[in-house]
C-alpha positions as CSV (number, residue, x, y, z in Angstrom):
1,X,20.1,34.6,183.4
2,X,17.6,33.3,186.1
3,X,16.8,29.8,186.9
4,X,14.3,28.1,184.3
5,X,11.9,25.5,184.9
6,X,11.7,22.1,183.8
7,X,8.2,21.0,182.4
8,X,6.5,17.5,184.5
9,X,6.3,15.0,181.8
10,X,3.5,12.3,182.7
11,X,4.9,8.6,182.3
12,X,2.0,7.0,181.1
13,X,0.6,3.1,180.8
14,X,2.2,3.2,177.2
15,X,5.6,4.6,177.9
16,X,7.4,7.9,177.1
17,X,9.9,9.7,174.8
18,X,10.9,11.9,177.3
19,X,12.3,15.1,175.6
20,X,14.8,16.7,177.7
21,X,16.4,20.0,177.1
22,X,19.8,21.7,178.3
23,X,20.7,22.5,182.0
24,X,20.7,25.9,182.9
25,X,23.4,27.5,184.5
26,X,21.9,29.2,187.3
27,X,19.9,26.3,188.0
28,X,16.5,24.9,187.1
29,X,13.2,24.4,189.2
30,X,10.4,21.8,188.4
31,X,7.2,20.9,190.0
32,X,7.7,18.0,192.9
33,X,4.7,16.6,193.4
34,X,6.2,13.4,195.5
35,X,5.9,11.4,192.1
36,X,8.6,13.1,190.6
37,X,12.3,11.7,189.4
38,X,15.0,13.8,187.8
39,X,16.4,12.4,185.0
40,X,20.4,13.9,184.2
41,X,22.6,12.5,181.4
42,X,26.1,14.0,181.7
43,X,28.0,13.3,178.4
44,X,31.2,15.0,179.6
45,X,34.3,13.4,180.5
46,X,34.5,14.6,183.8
47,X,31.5,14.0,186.4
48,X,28.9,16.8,187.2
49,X,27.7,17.7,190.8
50,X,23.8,18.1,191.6
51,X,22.6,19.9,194.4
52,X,19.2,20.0,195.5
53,X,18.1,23.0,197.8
54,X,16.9,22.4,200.9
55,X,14.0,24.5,202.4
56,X,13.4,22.7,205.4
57,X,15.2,20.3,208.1
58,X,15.8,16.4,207.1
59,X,14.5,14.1,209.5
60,X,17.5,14.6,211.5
61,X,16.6,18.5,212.1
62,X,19.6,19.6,210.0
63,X,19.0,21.7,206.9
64,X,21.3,20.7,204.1
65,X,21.0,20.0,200.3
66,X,21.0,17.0,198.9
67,X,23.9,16.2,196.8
68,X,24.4,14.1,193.3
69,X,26.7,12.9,191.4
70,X,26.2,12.1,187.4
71,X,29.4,10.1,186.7
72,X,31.1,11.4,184.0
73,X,30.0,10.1,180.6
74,X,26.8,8.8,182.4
75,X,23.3,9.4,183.4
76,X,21.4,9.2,186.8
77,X,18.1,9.5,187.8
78,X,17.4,11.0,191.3
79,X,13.8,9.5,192.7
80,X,11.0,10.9,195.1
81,X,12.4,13.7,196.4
82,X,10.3,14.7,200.1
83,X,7.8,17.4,199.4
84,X,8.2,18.7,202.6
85,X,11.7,18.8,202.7
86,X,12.8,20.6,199.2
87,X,9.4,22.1,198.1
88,X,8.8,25.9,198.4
89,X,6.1,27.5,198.0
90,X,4.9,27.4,195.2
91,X,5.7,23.5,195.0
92,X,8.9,24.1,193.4
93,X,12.2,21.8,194.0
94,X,15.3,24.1,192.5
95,X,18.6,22.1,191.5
96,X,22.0,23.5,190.7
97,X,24.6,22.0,188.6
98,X,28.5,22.2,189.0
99,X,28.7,22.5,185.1
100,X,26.3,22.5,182.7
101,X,28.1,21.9,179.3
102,X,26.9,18.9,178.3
103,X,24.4,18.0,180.8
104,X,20.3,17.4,179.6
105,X,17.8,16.9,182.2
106,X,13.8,15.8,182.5
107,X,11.3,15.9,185.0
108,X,9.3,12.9,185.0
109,X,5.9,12.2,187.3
110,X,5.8,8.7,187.5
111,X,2.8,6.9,188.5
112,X,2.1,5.0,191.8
């Protein structure tokens, strides 16, 4: 199975039920449009790792992804993530997960 995406949801003046929807195991790509936060709720017992794939160099000049941890029973939200730095081409951030058993995730473009 390929990566899926994860729809932007638009938080709005009155709020949001955010619907969120299973993690993929190979991974799931979303638009980043600099507004964006990832929103992960792990309900397993034992944590889940997040990576976030790099396409470009940090401001360092090292290529690396960006890694998360959801504690274990937990959620996390991961915020603003550099356009520049994790975007492809097609303004695409991908994120993989260690497991994906019980994990859920959003997109959310939150307004500035």
């Amino acid at each position: 199975m390929a990566s899926s995406q994860v729809l932007l949801q638009d938080l709005i003046d009155t709020g949001l039920e955010a619907t969120y929807e299973a993690a993929n195991v190979d991974g799931n790509f979303f638009i980043n449009n600099n507004q964006t936060c990832f929103h992960l709720i792990n309900a397993a017992v034992t944590p889940v790792t997040v990576n976030i794939i790099s396409r470009r160099p940090d401001n360092f000049g090292i290529t690396h992804n960006q890694t998360v941890t959801v504690p274990a029973s937990s959620e996390t939200v991961i915020n603003y993530m550099s356009k520049r730095r994790f975007n492809d081409i097609s303004l695409y951030t991908d994120i993989t997960y260690s497991s994906v058993a019980t994990l859920t995730v959003a997109a959310l473009k939150v307004r500035v």
